[in-house]
C-alpha positions in Angstrom: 23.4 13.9 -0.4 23.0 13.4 -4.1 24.0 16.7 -5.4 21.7 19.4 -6.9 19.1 18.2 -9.6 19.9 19.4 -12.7 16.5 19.4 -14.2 13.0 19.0 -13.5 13.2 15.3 -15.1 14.5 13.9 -11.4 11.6 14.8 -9.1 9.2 14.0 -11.7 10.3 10.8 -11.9 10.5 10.3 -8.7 7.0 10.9 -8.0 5.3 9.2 -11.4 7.0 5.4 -9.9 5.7 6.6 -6.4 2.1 7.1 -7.8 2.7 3.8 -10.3 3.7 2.3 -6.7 0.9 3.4 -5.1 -1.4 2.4 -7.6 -0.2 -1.3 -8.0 -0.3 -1.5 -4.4 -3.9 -0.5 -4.1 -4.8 -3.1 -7.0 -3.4 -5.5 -5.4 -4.8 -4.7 -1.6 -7.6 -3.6 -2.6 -8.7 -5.7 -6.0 -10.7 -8.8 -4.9 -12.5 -6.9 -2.1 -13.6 -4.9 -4.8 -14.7 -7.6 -7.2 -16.7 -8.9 -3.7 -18.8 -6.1 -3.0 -19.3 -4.6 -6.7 -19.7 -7.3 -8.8 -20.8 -10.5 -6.1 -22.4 -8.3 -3.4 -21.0 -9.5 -0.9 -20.4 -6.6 1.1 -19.6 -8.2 4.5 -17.1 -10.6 3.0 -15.2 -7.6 1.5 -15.0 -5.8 4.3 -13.5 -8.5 6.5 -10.9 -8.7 4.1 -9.9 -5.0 3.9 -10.1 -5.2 8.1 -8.2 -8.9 8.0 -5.7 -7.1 5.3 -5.2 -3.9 7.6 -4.8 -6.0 10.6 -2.0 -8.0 9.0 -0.6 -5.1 8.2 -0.4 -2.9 11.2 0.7 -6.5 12.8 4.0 -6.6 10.9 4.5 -2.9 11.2 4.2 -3.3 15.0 6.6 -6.5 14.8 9.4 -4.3 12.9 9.2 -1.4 15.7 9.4 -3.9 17.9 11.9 -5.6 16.0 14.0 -1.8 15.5 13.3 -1.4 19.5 14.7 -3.9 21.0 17.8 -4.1 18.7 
């Protein structure tokens, strides 16, 4: 689509801001429910957020398909 990569450099970079990507986005997901159950221990609390965060989640994913679906 692009053309041919010349180098090496193109892929690389590619996949260092995918892993940056994934990184901040498991910081930021993943962050206070850590703080909860290491630091507070408060396990139960942090695991209703991960489950409350995954539900919200697979919620707007279903909404899009729905979204893509019916369009």
């Amino acid at each position: 689509m692009f053309g041919p990569p010349f180098t090496f450099l193109g892929p690389t970079l590619f996949l260092v801001l995918f892993v940056a990507s994934a990184l901040i986005s498991a910081l930021l997901i993943l962050g206070y429910p850590f703080i909860l159950f290491w630091e507070e221990k408060k396990t139960i609390e942090a695991l209703k957020l991960v489950g409350y965060t995954i539900t919200w989640l697979a919620f707007y994913i279903l909404l899009i398909l729905l979204i893509l679906i019916v369009a």
